[in-house]
Every structure is written in structure tokens, then in C-alpha cells.
mmCIF file of the N, C-alpha and C atoms, coordinates in Angstrom:
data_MODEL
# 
_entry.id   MODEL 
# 
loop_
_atom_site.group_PDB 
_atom_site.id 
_atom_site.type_symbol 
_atom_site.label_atom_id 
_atom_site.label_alt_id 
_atom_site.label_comp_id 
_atom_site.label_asym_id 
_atom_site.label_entity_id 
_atom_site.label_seq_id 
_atom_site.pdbx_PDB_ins_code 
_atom_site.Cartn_x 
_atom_site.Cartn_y 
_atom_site.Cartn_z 
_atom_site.occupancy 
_atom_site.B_iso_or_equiv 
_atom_site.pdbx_formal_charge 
_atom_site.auth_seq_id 
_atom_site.auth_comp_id 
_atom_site.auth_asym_id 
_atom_site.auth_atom_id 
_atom_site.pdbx_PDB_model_num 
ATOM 1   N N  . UNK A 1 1  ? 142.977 -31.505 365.510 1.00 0.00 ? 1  UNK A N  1 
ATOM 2   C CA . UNK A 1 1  ? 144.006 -31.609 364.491 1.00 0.00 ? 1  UNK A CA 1 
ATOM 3   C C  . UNK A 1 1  ? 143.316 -32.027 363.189 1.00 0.00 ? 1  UNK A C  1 
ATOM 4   N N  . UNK A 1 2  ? 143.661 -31.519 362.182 1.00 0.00 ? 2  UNK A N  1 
ATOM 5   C CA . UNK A 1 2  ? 143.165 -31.777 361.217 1.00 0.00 ? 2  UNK A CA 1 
ATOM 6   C C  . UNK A 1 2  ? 143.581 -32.949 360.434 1.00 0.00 ? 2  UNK A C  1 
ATOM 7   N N  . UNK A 1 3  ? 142.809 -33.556 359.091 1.00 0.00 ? 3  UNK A N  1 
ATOM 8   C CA . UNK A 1 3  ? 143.332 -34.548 358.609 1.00 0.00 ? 3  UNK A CA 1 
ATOM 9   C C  . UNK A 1 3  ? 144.736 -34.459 358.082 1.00 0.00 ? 3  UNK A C  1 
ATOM 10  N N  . UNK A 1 4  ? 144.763 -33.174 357.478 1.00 0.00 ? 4  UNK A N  1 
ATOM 11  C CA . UNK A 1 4  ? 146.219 -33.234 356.580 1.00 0.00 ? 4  UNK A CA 1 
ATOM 12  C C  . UNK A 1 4  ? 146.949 -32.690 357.710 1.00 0.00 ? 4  UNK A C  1 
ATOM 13  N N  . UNK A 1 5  ? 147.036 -31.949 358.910 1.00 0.00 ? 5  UNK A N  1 
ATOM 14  C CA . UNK A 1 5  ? 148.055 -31.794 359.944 1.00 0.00 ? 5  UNK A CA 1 
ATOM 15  C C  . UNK A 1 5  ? 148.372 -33.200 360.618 1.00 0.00 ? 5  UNK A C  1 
ATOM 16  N N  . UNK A 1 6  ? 147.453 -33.985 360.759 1.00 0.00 ? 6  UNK A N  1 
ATOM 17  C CA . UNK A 1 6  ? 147.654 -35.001 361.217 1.00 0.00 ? 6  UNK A CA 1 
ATOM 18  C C  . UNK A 1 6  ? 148.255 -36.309 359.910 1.00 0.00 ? 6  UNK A C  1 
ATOM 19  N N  . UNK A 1 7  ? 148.406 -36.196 359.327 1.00 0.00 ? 7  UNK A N  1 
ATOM 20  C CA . UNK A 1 7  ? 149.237 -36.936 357.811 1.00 0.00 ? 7  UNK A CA 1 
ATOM 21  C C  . UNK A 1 7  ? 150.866 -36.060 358.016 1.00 0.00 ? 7  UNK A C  1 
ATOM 22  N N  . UNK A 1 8  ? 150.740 -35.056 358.266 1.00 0.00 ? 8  UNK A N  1 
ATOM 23  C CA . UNK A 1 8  ? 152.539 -34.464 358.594 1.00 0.00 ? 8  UNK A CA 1 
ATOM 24  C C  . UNK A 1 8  ? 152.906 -34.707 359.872 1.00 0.00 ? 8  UNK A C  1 
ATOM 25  N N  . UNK A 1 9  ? 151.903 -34.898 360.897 1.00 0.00 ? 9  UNK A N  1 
ATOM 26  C CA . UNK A 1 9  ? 152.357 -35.319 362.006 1.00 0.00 ? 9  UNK A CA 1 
ATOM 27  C C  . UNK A 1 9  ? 152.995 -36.941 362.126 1.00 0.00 ? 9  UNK A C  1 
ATOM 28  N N  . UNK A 1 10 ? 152.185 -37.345 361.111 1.00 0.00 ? 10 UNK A N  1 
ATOM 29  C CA . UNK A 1 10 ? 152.264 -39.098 361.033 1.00 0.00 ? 10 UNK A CA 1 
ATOM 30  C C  . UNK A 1 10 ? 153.888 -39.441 360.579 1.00 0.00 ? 10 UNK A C  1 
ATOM 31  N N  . UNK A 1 11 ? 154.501 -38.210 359.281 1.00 0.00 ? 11 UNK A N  1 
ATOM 32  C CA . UNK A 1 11 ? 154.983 -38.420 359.168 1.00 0.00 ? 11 UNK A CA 1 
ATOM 33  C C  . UNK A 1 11 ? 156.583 -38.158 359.568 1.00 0.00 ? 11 UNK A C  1 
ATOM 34  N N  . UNK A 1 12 ? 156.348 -37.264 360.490 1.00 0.00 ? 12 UNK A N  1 
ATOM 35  C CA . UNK A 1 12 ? 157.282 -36.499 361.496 1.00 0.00 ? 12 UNK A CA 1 
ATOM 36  C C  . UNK A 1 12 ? 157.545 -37.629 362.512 1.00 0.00 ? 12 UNK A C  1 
ATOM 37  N N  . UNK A 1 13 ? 156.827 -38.237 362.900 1.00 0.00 ? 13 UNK A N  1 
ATOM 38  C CA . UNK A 1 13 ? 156.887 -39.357 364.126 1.00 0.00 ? 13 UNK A CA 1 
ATOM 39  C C  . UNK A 1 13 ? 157.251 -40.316 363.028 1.00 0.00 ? 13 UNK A C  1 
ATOM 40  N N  . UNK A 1 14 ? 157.296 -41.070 362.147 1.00 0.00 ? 14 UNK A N  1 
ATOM 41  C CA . UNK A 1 14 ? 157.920 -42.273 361.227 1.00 0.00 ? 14 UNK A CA 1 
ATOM 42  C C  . UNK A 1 14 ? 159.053 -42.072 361.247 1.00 0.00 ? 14 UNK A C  1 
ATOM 43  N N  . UNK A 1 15 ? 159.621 -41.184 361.117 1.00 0.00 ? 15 UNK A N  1 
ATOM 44  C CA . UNK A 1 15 ? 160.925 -40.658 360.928 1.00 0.00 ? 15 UNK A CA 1 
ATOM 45  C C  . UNK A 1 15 ? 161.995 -39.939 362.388 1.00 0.00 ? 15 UNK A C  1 
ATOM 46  N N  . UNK A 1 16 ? 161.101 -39.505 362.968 1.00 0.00 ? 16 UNK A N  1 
ATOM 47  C CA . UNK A 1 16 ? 162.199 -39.775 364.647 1.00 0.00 ? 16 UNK A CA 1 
ATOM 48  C C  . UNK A 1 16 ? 161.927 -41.286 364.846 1.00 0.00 ? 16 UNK A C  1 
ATOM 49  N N  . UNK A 1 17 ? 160.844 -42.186 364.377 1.00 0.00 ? 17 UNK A N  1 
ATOM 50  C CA . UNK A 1 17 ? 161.122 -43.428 365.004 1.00 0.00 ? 17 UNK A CA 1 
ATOM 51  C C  . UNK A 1 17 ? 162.159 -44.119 363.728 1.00 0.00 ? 17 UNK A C  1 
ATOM 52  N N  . UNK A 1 18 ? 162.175 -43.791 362.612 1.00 0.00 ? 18 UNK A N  1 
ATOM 53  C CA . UNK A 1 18 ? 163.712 -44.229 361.967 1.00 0.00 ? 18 UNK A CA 1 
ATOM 54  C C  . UNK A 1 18 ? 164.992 -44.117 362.265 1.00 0.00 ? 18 UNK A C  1 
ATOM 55  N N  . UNK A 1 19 ? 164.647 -42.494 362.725 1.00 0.00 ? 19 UNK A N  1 
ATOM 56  C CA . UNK A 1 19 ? 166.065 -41.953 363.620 1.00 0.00 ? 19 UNK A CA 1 
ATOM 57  C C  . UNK A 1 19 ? 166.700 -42.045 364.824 1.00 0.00 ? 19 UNK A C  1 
ATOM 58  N N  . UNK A 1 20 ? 165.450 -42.435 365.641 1.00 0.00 ? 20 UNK A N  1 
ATOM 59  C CA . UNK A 1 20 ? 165.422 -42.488 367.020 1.00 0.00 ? 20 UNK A CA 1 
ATOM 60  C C  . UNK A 1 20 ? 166.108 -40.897 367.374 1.00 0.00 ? 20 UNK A C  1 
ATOM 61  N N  . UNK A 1 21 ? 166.042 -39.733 367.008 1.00 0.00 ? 21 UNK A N  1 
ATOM 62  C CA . UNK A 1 21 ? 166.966 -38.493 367.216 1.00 0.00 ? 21 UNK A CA 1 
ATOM 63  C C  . UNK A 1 21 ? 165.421 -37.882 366.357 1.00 0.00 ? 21 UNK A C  1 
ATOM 64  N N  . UNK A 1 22 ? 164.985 -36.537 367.722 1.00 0.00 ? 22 UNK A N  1 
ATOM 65  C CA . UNK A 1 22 ? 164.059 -36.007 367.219 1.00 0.00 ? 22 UNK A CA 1 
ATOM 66  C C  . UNK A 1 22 ? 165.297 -34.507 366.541 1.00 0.00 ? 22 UNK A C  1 
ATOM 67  N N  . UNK A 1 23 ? 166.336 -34.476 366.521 1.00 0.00 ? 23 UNK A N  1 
ATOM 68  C CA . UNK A 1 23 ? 167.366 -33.494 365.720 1.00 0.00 ? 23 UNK A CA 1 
ATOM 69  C C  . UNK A 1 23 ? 167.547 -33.934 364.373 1.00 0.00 ? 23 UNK A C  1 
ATOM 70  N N  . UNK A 1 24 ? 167.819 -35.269 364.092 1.00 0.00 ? 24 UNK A N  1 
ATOM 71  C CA . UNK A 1 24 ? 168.278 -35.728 362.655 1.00 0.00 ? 24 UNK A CA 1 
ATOM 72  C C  . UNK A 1 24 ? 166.653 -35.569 362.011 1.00 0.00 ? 24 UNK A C  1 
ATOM 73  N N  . UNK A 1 25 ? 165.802 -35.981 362.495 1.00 0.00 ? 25 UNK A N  1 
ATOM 74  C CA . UNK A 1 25 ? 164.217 -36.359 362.465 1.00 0.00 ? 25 UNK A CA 1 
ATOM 75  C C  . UNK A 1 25 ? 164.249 -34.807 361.110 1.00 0.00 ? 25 UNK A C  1 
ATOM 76  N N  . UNK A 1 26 ? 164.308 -33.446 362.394 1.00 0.00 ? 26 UNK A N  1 
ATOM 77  C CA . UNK A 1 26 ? 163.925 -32.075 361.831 1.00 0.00 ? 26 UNK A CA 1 
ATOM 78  C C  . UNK A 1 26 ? 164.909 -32.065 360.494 1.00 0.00 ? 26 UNK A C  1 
ATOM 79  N N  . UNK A 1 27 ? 166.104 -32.392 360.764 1.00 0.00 ? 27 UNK A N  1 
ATOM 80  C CA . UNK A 1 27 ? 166.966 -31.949 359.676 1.00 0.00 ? 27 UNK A CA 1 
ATOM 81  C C  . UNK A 1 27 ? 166.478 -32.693 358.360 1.00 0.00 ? 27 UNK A C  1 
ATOM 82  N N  . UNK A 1 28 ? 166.152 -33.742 358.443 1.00 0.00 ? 28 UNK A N  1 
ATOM 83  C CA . UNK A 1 28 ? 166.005 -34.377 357.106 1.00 0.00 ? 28 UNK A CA 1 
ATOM 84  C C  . UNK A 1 28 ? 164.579 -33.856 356.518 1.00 0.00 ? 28 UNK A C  1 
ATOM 85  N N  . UNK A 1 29 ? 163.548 -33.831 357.389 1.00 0.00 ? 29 UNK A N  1 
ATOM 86  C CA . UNK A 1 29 ? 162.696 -32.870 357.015 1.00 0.00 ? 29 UNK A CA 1 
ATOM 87  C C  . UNK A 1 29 ? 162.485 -31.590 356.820 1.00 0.00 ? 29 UNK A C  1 
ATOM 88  N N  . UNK A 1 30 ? 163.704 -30.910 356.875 1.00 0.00 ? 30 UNK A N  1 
ATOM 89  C CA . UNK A 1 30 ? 164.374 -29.293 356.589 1.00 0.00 ? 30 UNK A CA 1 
ATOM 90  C C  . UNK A 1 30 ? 163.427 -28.355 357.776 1.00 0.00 ? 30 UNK A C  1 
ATOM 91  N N  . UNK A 1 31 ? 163.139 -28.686 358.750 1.00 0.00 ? 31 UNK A N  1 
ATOM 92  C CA . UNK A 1 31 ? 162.155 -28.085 359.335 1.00 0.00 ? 31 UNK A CA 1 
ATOM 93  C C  . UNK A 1 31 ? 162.691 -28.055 361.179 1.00 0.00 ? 31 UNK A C  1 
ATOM 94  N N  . UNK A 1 32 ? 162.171 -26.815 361.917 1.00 0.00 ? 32 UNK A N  1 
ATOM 95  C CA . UNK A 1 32 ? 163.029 -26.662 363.032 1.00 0.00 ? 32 UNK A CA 1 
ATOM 96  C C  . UNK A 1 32 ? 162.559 -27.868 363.812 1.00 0.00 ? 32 UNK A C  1 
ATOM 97  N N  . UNK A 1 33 ? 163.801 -27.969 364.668 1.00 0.00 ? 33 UNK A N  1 
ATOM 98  C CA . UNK A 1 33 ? 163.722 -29.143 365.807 1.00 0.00 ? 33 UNK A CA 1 
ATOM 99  C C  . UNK A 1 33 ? 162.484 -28.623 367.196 1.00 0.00 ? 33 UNK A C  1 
ATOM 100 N N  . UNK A 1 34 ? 161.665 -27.491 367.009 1.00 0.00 ? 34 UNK A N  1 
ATOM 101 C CA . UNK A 1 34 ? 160.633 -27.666 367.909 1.00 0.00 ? 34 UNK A CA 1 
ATOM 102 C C  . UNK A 1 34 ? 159.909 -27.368 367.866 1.00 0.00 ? 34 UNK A C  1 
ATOM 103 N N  . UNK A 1 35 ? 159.347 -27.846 365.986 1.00 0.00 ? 35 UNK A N  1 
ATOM 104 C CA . UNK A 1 35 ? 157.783 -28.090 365.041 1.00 0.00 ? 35 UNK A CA 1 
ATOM 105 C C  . UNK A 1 35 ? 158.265 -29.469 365.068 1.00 0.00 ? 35 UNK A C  1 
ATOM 106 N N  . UNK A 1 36 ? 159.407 -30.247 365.360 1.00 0.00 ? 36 UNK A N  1 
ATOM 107 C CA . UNK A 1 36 ? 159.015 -31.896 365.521 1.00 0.00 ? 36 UNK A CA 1 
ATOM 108 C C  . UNK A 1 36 ? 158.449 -31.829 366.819 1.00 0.00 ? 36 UNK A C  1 
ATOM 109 N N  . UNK A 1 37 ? 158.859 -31.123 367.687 1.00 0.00 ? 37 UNK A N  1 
ATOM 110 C CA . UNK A 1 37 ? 158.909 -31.361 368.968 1.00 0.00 ? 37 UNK A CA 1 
ATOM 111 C C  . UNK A 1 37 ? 156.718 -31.595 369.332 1.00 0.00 ? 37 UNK A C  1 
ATOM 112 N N  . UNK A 1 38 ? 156.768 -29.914 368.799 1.00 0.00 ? 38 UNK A N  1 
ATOM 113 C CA . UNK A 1 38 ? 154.943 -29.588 368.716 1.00 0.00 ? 38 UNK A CA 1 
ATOM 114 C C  . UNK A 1 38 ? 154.157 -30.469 367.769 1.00 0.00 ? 38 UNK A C  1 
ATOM 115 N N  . UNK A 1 39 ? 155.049 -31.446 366.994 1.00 0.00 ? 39 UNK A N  1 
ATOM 116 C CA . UNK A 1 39 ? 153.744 -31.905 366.302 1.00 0.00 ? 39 UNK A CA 1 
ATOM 117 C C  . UNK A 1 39 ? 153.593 -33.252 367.047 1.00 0.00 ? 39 UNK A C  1 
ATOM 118 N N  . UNK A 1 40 ? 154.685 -33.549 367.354 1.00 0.00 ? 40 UNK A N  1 
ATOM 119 C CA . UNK A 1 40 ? 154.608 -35.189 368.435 1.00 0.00 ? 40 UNK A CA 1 
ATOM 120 C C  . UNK A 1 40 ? 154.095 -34.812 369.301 1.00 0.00 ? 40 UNK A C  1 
ATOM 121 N N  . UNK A 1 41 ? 153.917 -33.650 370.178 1.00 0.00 ? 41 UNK A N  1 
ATOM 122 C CA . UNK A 1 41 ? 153.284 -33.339 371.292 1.00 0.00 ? 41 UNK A CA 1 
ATOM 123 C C  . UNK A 1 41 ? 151.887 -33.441 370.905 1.00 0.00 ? 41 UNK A C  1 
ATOM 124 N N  . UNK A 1 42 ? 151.330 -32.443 370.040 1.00 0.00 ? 42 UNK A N  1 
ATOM 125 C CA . UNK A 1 42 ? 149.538 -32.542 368.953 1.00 0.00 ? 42 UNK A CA 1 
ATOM 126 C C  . UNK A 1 42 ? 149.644 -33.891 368.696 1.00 0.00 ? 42 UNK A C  1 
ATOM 127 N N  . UNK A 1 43 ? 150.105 -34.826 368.219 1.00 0.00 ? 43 UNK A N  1 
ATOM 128 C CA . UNK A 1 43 ? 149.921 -35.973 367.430 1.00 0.00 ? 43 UNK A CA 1 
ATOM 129 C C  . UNK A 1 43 ? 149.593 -37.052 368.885 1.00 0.00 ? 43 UNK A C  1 
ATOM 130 N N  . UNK A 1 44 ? 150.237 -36.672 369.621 1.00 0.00 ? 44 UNK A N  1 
ATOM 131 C CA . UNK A 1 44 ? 150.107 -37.499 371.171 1.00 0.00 ? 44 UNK A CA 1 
ATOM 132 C C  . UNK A 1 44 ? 148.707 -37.479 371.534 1.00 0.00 ? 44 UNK A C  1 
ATOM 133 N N  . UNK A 1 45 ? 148.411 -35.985 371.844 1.00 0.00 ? 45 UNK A N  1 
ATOM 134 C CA . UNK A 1 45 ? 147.162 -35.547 372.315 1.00 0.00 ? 45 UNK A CA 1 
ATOM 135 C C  . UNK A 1 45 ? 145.865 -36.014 371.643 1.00 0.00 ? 45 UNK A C  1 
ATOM 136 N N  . UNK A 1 46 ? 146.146 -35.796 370.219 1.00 0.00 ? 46 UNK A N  1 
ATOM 137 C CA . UNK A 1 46 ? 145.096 -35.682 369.614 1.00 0.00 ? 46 UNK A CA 1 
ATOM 138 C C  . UNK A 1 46 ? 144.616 -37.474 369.785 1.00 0.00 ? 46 UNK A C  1 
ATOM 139 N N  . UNK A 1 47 ? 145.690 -38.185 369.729 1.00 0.00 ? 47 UNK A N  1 
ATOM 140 C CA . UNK A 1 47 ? 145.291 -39.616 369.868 1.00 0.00 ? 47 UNK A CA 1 
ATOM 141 C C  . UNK A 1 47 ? 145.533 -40.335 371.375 1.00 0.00 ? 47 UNK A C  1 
ATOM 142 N N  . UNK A 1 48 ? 145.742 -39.430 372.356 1.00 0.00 ? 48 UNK A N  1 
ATOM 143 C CA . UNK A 1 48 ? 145.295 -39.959 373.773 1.00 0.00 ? 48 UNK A CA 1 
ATOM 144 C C  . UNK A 1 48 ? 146.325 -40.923 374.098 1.00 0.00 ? 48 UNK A C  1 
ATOM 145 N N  . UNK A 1 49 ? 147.059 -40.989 373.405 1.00 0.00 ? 49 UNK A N  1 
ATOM 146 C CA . UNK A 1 49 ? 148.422 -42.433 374.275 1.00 0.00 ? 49 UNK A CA 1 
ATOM 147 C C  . UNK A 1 49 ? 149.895 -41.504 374.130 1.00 0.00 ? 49 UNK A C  1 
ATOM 148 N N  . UNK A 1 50 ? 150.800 -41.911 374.851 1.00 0.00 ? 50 UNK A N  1 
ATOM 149 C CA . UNK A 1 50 ? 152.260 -41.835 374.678 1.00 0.00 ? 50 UNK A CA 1 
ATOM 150 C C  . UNK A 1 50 ? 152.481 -42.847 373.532 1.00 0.00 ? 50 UNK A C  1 
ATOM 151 N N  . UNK A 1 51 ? 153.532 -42.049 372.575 1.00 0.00 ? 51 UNK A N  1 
ATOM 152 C CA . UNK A 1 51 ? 153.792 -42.537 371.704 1.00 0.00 ? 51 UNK A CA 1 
ATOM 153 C C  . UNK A 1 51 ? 155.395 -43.174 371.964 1.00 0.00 ? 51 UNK A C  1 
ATOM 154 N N  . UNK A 1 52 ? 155.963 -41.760 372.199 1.00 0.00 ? 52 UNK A N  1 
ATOM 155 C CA . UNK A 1 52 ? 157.464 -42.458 372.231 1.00 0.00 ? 52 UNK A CA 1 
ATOM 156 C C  . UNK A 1 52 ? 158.105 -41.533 374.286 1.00 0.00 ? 52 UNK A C  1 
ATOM 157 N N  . UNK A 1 53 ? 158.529 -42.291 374.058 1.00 0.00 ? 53 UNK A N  1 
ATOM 158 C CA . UNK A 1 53 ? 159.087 -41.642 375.695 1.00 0.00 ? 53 UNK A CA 1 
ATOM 159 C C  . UNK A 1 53 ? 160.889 -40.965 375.419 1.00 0.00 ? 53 UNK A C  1 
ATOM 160 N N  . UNK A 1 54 ? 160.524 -39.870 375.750 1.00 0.00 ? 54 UNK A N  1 
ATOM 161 C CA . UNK A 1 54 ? 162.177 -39.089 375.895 1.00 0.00 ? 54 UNK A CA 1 
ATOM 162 C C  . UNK A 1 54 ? 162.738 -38.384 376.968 1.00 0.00 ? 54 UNK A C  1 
ATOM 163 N N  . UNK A 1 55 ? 163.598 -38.787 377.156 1.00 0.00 ? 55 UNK A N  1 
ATOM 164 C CA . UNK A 1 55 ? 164.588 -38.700 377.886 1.00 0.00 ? 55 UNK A CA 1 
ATOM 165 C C  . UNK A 1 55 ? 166.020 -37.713 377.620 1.00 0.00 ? 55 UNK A C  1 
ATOM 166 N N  . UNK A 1 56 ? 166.898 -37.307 378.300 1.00 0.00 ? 56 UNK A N  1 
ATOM 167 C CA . UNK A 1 56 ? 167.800 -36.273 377.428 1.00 0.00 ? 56 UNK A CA 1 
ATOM 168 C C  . UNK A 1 56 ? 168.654 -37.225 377.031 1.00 0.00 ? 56 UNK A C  1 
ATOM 169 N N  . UNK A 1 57 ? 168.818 -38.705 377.099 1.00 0.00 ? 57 UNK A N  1 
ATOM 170 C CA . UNK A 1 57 ? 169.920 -38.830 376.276 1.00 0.00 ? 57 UNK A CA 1 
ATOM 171 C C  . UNK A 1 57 ? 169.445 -39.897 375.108 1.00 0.00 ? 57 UNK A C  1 
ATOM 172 N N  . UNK A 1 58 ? 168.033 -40.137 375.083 1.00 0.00 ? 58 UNK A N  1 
ATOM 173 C CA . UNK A 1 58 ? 167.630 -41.507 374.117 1.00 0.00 ? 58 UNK A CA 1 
ATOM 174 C C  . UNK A 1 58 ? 166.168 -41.156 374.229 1.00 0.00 ? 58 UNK A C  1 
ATOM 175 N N  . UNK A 1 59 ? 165.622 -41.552 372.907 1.00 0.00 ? 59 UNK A N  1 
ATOM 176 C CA . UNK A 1 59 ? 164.554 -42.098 372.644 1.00 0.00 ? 59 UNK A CA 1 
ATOM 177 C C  . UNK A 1 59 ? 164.096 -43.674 373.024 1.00 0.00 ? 59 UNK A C  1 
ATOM 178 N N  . UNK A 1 60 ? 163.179 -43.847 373.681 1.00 0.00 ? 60 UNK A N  1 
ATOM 179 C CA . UNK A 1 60 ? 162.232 -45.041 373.239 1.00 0.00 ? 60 UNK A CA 1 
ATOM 180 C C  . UNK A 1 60 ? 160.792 -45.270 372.774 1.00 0.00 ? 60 UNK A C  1 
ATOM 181 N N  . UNK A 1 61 ? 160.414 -45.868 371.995 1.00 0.00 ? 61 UNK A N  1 
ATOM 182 C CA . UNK A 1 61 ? 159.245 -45.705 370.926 1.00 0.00 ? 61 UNK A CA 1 
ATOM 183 C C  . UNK A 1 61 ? 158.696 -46.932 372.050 1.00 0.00 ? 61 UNK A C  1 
ATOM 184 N N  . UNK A 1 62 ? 157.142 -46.447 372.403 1.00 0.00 ? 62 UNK A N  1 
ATOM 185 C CA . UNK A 1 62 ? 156.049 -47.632 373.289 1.00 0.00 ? 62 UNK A CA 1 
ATOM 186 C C  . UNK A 1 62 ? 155.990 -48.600 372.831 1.00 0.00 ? 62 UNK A C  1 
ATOM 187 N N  . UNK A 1 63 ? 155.390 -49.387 373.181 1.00 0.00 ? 63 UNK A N  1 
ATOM 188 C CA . UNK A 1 63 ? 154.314 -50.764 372.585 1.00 0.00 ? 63 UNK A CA 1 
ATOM 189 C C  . UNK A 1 63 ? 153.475 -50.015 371.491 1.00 0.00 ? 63 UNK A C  1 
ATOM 190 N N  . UNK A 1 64 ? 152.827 -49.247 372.130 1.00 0.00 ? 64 UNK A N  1 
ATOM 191 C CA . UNK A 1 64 ? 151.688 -48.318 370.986 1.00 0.00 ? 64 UNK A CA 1 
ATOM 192 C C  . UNK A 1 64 ? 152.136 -48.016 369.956 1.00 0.00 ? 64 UNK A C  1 
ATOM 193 N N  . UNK A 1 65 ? 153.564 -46.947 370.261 1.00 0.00 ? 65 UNK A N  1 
ATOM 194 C CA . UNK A 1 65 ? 154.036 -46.139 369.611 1.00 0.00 ? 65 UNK A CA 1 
ATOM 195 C C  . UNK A 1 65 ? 154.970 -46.938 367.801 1.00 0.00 ? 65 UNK A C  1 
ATOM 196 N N  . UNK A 1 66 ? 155.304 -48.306 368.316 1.00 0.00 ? 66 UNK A N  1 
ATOM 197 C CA . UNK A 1 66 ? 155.542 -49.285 367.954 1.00 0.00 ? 66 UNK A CA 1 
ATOM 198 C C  . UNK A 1 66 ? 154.695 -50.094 366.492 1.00 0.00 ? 66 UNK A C  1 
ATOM 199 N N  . UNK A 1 67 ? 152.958 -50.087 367.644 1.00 0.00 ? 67 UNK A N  1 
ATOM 200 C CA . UNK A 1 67 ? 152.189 -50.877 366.422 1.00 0.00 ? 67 UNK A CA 1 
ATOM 201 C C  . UNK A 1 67 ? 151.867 -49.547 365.528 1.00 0.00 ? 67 UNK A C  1 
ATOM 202 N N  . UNK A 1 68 ? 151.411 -48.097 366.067 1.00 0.00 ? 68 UNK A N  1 
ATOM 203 C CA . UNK A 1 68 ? 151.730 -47.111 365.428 1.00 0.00 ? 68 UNK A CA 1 
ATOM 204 C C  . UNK A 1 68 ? 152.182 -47.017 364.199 1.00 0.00 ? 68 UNK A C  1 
ATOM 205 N N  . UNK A 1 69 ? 153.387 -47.217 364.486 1.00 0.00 ? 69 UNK A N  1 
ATOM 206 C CA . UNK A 1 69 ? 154.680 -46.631 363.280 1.00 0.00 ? 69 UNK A CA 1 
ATOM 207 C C  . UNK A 1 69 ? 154.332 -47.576 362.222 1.00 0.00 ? 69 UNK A C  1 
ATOM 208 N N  . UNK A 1 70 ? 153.828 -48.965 362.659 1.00 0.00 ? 70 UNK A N  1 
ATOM 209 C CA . UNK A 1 70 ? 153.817 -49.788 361.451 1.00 0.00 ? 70 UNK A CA 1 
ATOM 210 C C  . UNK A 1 70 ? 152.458 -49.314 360.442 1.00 0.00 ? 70 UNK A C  1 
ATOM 211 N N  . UNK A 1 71 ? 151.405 -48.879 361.231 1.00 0.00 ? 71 UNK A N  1 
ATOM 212 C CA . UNK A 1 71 ? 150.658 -47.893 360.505 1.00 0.00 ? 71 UNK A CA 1 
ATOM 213 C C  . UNK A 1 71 ? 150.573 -46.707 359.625 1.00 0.00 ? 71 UNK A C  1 
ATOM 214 N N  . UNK A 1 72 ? 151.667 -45.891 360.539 1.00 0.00 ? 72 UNK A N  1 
ATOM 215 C CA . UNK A 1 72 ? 152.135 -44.972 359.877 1.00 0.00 ? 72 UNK A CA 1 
ATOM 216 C C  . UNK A 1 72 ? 152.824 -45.335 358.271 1.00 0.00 ? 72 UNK A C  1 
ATOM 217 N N  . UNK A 1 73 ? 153.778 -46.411 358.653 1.00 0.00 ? 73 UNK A N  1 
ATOM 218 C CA . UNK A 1 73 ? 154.823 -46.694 357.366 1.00 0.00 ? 73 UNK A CA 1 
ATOM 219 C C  . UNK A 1 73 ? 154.169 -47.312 356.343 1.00 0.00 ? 73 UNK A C  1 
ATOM 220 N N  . UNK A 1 74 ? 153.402 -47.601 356.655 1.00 0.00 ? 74 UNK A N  1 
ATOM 221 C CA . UNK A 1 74 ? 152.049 -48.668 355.265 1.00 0.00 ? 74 UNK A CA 1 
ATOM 222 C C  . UNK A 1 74 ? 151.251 -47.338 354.918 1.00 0.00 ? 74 UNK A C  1 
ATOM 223 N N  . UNK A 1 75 ? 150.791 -46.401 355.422 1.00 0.00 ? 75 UNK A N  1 
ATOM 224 C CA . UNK A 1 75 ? 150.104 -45.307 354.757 1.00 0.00 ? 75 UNK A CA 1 
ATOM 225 C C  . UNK A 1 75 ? 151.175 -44.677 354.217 1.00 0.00 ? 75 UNK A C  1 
ATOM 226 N N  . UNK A 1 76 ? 152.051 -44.314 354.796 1.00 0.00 ? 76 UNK A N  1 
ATOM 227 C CA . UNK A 1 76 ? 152.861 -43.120 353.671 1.00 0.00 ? 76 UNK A CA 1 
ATOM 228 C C  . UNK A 1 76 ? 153.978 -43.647 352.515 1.00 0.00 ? 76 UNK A C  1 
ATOM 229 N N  . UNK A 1 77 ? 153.485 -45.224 352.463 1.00 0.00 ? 77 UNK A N  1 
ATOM 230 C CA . UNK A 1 77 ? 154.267 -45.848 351.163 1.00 0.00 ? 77 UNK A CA 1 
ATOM 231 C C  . UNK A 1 77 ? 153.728 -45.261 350.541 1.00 0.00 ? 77 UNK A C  1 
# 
């Protein structure tokens, strides 16, 4: 994954973890609901942990996925 695929991935996952809804996630980013789906899947891989765990009726964001996001949200201020 590249640097700047991985900076849209960062910021695709900040935002289902705002939403907890990888649907509202795509919509606000005008973009289909399964390029969120593929980039959390790449963004997983590329960094070797579960980020968020889903289920069909809820999201939950890890421990990881957690100290993560706070990473995420300090870079893309």
C-alpha cells in the first residue's frame, strides 16, 4: 500500500470509527460502501492487526484499533 493510499485509508477508518456505520462512513465520504469496505480490509493487512471487528448488526473498534484512531485523528488535523 502506498503512502498516499494508505493516508485515505487512515482516513476512511477515522470516520467509520466516528460513525461506527461503515454505510454513513461511505456516504459522507461520497464514495461506494465497498471501497470502505476494501480499504479497511488493505489498511488491516497492510498493518497486520484487526482493527475494528464487524458483525451484521454493530461495529466494534479493538484495543489497537482504538490507540489507532487516536493516531489517525492527530495526523489528519
Amino acid at each position: 500500500m502506498s503512502p498516499l493510499d494508505q493516508l485515505g485509508a487512515m482516513a476512511v477508518f477515522a470516520r467509520i470509527v466516528e460513525t461506527l456505520s461503515y454505510t454513513q462512513a461511505a456516504a459522507s465520504l461520497g464514495v461506494a460502501k465497498s471501497s470502505v469496505s476494501k480499504d479497511i480490509a488493505r489498511l488491516e493487512a497492510s498493518l497486520g492487526v484487526v482493527l475494528l471487528r464487524r458483525t451484521t448488526r454493530r461495529i466494534e473498534v479493538t484495543e489497537i484499533g482504538r490507540a489507532y484512531y487516536t493516531y489517525c485523528a492527530r495526523l489528519l488535523a
